[in-house]
OpenMM code with the backbone's topology and positions (N, CA, C; nanometers):
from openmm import Vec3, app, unit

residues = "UNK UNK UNK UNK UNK UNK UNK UNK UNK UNK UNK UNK UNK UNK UNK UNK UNK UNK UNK UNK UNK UNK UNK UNK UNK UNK UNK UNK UNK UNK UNK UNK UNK UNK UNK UNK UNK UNK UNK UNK UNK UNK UNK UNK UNK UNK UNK UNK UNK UNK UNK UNK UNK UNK UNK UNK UNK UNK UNK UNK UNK UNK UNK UNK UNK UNK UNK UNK UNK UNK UNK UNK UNK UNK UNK UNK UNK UNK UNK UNK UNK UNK UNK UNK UNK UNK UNK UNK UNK UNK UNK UNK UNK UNK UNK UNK UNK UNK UNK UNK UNK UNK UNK UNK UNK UNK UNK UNK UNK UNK UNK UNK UNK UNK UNK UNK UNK UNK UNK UNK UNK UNK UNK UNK UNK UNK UNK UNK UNK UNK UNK UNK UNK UNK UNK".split()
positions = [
    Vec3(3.6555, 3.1427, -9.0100),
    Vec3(3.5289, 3.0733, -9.0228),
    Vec3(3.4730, 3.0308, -8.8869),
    Vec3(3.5323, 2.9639, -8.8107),
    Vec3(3.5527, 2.9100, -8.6745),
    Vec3(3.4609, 3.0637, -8.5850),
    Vec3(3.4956, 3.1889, -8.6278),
    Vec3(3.4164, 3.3105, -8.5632),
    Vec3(3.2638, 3.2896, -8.5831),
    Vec3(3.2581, 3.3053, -8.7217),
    Vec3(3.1489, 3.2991, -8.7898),
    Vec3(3.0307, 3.2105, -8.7316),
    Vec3(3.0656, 3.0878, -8.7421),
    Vec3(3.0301, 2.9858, -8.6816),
    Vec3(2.9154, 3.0033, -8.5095),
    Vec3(3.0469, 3.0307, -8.4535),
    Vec3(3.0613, 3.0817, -8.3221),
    Vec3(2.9421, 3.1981, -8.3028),
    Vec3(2.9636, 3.2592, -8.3624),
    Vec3(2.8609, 3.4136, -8.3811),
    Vec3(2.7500, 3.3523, -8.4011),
    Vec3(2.7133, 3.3297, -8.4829),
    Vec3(2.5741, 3.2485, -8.5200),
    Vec3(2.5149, 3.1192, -8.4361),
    Vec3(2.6142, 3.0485, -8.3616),
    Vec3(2.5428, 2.9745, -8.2699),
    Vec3(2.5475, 3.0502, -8.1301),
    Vec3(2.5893, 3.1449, -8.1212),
    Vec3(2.5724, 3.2128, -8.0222),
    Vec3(2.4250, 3.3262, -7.9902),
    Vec3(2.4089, 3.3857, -8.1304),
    Vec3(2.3257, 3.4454, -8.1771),
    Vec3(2.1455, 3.3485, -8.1652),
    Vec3(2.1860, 3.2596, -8.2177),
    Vec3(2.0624, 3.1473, -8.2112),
    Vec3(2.0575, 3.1029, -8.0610),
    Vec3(2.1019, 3.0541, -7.9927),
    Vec3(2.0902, 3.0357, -7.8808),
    Vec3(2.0535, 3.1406, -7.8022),
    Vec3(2.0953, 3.2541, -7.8036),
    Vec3(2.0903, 3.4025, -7.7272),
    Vec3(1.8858, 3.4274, -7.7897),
    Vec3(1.8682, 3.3684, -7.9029),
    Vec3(1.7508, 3.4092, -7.9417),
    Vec3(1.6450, 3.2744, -7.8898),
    Vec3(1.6796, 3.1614, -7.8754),
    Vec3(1.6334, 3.0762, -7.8210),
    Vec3(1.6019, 3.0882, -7.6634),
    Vec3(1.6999, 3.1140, -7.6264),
    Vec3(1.7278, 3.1298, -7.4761),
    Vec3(1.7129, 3.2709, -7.3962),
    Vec3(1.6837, 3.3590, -7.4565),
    Vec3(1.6945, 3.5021, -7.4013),
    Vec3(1.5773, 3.4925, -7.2883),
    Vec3(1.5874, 3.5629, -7.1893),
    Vec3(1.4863, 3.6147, -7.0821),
    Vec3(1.4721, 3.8055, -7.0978),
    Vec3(1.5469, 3.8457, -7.1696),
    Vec3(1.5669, 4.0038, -7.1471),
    Vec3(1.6355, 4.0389, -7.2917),
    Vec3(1.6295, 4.1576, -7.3206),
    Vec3(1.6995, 4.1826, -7.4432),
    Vec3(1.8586, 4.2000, -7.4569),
    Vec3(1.9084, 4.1963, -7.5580),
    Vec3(2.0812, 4.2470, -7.5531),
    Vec3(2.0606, 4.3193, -7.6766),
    Vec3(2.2540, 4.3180, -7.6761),
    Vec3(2.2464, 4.4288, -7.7660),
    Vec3(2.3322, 4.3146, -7.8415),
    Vec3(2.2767, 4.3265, -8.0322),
    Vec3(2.3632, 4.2452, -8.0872),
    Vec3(2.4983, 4.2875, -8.1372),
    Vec3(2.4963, 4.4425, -8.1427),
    Vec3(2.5659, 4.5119, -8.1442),
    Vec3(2.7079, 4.5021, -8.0535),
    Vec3(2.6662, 4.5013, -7.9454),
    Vec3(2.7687, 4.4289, -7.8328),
    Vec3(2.8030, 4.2758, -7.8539),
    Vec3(2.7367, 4.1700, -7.9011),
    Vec3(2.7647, 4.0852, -7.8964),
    Vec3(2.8862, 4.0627, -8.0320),
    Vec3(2.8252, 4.1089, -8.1567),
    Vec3(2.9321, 4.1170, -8.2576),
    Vec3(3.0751, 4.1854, -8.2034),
    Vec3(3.0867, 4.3046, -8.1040),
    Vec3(3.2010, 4.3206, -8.0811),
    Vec3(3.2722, 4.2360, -8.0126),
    Vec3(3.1986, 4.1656, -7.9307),
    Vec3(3.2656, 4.0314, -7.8459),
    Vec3(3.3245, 3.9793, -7.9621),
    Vec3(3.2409, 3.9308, -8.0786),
    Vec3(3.3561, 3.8300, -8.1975),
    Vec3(3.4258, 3.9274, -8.2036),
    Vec3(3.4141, 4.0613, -8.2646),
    Vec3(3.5327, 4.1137, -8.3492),
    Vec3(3.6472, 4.1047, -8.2185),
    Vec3(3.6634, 4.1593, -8.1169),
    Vec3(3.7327, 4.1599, -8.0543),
    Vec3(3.8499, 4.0139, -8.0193),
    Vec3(3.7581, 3.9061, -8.0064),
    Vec3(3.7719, 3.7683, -8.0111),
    Vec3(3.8940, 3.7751, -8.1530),
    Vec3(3.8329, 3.7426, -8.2716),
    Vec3(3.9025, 3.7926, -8.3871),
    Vec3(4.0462, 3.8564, -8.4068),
    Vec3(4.0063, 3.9929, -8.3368),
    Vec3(4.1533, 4.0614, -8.3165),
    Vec3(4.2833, 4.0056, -8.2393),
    Vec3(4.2515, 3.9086, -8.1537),
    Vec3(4.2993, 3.8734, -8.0481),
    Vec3(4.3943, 3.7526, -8.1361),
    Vec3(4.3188, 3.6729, -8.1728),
    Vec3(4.3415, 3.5597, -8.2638),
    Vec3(4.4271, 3.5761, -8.3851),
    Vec3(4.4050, 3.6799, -8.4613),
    Vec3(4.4989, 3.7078, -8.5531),
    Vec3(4.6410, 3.7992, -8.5056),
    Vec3(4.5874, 3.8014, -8.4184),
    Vec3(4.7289, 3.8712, -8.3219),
    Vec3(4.8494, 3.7823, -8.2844),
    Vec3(4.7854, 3.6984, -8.2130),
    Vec3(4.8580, 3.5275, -8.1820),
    Vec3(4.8855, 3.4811, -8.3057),
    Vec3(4.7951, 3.4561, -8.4114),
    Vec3(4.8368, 3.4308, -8.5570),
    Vec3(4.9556, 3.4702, -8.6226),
    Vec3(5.0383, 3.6135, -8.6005),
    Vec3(5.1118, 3.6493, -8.6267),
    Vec3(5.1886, 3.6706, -8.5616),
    Vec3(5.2082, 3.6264, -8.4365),
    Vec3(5.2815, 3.6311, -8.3519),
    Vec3(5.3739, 3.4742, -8.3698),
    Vec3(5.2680, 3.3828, -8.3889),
    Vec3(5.2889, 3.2499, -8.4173),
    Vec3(5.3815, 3.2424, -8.5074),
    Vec3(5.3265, 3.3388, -8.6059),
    Vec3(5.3958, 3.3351, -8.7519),
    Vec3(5.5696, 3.3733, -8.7580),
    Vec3(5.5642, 3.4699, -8.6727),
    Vec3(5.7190, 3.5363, -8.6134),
    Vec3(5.7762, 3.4125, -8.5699),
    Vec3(5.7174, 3.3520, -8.4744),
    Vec3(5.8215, 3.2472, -8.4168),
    Vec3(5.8576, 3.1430, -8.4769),
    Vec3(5.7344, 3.0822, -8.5977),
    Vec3(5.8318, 2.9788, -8.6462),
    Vec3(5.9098, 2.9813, -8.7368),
    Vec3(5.9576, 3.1177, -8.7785),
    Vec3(6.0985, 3.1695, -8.8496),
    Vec3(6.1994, 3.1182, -8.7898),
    Vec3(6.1676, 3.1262, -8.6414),
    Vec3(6.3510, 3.1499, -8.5361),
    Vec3(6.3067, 2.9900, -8.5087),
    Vec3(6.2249, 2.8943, -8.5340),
    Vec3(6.2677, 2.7692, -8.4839),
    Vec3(6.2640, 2.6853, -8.5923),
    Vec3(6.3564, 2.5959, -8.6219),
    Vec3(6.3554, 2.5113, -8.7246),
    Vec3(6.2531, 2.4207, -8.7330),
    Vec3(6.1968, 2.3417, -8.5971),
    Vec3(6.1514, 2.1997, -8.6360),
    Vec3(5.9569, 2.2755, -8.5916),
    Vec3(5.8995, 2.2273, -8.6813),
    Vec3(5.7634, 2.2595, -8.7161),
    Vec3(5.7027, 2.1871, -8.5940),
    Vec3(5.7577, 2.1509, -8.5274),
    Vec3(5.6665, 2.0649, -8.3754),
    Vec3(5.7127, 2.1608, -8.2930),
    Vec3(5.8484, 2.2114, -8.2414),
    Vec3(5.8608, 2.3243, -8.2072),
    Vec3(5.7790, 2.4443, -8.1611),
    Vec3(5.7627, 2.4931, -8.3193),
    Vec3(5.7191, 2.5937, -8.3160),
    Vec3(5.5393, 2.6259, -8.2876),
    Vec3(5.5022, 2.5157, -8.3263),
    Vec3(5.3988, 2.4744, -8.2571),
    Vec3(5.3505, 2.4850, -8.1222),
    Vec3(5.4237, 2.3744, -8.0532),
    Vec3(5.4440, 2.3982, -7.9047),
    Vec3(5.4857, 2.5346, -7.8340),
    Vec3(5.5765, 2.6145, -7.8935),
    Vec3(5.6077, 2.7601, -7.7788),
    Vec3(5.5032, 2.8471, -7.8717),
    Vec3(5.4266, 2.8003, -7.9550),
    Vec3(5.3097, 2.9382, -8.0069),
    Vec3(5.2085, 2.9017, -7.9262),
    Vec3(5.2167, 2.7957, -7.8717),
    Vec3(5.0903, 2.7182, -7.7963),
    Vec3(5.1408, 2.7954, -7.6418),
    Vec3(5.2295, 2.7417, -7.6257),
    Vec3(5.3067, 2.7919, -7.5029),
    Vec3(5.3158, 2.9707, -7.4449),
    Vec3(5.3176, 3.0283, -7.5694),
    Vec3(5.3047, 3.1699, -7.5818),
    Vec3(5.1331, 3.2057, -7.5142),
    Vec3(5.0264, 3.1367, -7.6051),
    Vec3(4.9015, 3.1729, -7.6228),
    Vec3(4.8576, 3.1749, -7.4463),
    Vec3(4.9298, 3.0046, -7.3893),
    Vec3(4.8583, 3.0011, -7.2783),
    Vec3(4.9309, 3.0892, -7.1472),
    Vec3(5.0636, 3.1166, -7.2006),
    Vec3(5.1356, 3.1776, -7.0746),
    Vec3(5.0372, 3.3460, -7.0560),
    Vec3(5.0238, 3.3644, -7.1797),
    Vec3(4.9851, 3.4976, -7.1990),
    Vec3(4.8350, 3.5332, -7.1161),
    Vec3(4.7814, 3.4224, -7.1382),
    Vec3(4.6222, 3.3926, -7.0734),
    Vec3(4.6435, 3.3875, -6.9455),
    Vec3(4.7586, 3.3273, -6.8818),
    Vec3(4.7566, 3.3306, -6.7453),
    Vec3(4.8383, 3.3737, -6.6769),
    Vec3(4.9050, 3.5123, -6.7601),
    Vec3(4.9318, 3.6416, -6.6704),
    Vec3(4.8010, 3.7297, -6.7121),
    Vec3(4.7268, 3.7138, -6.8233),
    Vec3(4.6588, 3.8142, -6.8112),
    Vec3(4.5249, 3.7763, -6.6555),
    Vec3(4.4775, 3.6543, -6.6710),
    Vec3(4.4401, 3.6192, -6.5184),
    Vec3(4.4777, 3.6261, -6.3919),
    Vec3(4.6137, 3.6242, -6.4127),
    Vec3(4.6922, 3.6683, -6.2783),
    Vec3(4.6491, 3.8650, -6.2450),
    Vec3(4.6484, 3.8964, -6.3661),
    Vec3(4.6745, 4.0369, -6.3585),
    Vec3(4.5003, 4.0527, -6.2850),
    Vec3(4.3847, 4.0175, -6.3093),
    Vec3(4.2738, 4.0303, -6.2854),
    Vec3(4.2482, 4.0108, -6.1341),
    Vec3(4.3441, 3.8922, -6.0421),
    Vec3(4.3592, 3.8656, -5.9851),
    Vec3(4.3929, 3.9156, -5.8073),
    Vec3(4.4837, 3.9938, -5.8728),
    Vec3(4.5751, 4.0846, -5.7839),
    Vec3(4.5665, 4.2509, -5.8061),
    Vec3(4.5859, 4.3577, -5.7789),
    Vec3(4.5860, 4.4763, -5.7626),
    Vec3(4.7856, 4.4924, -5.8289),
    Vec3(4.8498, 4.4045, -5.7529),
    Vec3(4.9675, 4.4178, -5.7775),
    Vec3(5.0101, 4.3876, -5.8782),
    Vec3(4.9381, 4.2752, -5.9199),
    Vec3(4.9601, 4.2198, -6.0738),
    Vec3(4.9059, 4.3487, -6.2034),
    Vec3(4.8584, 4.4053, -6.1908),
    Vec3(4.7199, 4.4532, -6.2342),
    Vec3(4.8481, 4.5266, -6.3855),
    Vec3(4.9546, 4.5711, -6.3436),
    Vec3(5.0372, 4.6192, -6.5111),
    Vec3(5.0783, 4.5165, -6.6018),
    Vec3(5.0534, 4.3730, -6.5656),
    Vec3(5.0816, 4.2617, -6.6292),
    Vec3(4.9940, 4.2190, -6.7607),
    Vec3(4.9034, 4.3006, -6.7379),
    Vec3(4.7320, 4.3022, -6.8482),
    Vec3(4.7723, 4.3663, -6.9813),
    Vec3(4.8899, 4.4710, -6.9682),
    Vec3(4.9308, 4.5414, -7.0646),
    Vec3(5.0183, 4.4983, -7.1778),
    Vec3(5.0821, 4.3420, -7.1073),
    Vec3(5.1706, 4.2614, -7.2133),
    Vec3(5.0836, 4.1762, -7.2526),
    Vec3(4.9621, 4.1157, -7.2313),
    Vec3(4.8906, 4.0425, -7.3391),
    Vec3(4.7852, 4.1102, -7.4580),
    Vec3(4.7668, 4.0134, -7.5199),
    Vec3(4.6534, 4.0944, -7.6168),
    Vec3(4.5535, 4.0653, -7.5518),
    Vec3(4.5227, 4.0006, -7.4373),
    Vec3(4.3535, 3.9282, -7.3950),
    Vec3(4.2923, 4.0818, -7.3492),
    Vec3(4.3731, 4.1858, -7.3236),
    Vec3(4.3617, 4.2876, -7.2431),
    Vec3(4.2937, 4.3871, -7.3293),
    Vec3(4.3616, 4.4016, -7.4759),
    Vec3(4.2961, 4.4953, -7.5518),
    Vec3(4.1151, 4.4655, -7.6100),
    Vec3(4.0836, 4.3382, -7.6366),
    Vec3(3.9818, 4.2946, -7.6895),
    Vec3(3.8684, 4.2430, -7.5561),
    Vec3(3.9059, 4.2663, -7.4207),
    Vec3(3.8377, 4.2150, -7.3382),
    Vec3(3.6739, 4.1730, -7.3270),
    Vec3(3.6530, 4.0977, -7.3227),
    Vec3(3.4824, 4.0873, -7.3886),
    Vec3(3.4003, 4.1606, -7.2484),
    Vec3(3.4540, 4.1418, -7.1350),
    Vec3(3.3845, 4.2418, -6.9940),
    Vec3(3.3852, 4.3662, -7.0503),
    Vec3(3.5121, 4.4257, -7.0740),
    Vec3(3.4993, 4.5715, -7.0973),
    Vec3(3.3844, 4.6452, -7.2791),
    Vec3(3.3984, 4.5132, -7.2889),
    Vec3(3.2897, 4.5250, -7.4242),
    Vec3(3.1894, 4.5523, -7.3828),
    Vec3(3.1482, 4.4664, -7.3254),
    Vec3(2.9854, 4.3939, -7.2562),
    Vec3(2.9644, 4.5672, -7.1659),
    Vec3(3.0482, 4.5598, -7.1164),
    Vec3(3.0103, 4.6977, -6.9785),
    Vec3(3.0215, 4.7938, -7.0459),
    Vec3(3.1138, 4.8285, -7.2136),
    Vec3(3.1358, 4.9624, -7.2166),
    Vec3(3.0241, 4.9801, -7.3633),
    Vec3(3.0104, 4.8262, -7.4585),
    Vec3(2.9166, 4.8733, -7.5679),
    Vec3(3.0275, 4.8708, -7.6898),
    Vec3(3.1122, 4.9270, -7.6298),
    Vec3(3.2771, 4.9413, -7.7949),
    Vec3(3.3961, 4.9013, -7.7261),
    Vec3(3.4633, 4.8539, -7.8461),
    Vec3(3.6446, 4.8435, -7.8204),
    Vec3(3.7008, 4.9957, -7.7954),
    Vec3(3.7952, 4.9746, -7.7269),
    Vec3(3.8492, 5.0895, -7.6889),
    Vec3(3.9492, 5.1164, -7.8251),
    Vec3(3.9025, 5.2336, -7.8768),
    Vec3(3.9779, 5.2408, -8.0661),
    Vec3(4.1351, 5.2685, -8.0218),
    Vec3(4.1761, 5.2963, -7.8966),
    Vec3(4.3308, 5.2797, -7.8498),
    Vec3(4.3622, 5.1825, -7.8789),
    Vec3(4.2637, 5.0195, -7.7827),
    Vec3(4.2962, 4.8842, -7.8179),
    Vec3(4.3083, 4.8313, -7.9434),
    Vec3(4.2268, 4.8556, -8.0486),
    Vec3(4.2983, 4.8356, -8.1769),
    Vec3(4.3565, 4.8733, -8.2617),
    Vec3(4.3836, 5.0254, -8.2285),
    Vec3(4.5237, 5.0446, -8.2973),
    Vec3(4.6338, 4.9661, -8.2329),
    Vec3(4.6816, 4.9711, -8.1295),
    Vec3(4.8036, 4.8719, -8.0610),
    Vec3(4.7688, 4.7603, -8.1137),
    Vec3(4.6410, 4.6717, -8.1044),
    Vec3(4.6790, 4.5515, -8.1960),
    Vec3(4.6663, 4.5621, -8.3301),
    Vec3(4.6694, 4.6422, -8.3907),
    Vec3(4.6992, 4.6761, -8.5468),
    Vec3(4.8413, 4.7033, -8.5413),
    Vec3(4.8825, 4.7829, -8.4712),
    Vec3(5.0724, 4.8033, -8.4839),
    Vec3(5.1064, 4.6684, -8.4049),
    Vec3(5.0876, 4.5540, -8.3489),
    Vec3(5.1537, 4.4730, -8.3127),
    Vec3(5.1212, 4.3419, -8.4304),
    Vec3(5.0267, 4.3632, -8.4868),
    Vec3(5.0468, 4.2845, -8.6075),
    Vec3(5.0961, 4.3374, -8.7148),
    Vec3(5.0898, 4.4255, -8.7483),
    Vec3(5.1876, 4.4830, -8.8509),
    Vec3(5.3309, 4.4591, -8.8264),
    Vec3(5.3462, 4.5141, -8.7428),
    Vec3(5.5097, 4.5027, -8.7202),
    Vec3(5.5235, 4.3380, -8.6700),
    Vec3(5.4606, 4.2999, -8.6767),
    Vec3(5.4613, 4.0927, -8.6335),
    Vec3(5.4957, 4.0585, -8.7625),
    Vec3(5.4024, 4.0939, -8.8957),
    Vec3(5.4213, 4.0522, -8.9854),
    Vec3(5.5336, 4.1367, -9.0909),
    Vec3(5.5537, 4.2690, -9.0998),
    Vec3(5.6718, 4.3066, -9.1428),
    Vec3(5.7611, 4.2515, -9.0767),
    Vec3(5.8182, 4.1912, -8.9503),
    Vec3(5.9370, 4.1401, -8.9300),
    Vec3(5.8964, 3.9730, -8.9817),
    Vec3(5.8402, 3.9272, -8.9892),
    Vec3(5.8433, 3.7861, -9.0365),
    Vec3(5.8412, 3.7810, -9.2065),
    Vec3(5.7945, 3.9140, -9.2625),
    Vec3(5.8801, 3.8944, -9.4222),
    Vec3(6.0004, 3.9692, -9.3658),
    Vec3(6.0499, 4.0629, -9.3100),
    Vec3(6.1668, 4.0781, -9.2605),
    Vec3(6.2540, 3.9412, -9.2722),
    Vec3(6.2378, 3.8811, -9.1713),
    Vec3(6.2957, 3.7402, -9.1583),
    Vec3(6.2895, 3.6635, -9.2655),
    Vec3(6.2252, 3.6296, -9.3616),
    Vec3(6.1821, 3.5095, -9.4336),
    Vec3(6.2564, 3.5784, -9.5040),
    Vec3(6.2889, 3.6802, -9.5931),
    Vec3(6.3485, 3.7466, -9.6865),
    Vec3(6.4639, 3.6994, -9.6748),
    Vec3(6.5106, 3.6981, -9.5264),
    Vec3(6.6724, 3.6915, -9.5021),
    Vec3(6.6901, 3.5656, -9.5214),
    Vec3(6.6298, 3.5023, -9.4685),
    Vec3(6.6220, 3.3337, -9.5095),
    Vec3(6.7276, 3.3035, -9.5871),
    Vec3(6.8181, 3.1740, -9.5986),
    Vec3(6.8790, 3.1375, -9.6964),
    Vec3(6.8063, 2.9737, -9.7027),
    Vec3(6.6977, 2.9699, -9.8238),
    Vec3(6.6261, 2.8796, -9.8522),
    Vec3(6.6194, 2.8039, -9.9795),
    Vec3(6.6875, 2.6928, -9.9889),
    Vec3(6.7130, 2.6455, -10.1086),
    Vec3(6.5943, 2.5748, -10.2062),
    Vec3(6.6186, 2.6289, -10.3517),
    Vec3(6.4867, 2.6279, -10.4399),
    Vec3(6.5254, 2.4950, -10.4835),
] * unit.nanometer
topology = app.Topology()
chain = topology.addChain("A")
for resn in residues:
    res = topology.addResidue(resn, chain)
    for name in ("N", "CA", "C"):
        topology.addAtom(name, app.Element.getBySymbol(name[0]), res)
């Protein structure tokens, strides 16, 4: 919902505020991309608080995950040397620059984040299955 939201006050403002035209077309891929990114971490989140017991925990290193990830993928932008470090976050596949400059997601980038949520969430019913959880 929180996208949705987002899209539409972005959209209104962009129509309030415009000096030149865009493309809304591009701008919706900015959400979807946004989106992809988010449910990626979502299930990534979801994996980890299998392996940690206490729900504050798991909280904190999904939080911890989200931001470490953000700032190698900045590091990677950063440096030339850094520059293969872009390939372990998701900020990399959904990039809203390479949107904006290219018009589309790169359909490579979301298949990889389609197989990294899939397999995020088959191993977390993986896990939960194994669970020994008393009814």
């Amino acid at each position: 919902m929180i996208n949705v939201v987002m899209f539409i006050a972005t959209y209104i403002s962009f129509q309030f505020f415009k000096t030149k035209s865009y493309s809304l077309k591009t701008l919706l891929l900015v959400y979807v991309g946004f989106f992809l990114v988010e449910f990626t971490f979502a299930n990534l989140g979801l994996l980890v608080s299998l392996f940690v017991k206490k729900k504050k925990a798991s909280t904190n290193i999904s939080l911890g995950v989200v931001l470490g990830m953000y700032c190698l993928y900045t590091l990677s932008g950063i440096s030339d040397k850094f520059a293969f470090i872009k390939y372990l976050t998701p900020f990399k596949y959904a990039d809203a620059s390479d949107v904006i400059a290219n018009g589309y997601i790169n359909s490579i980038n979301i298949v990889i984040l389609i197989i990294v949520n899939v397999v995020a969430v088959a191993l977390a019913y993986f896990v939960y299955n194994r669970k020994d959880i008393p009814t």
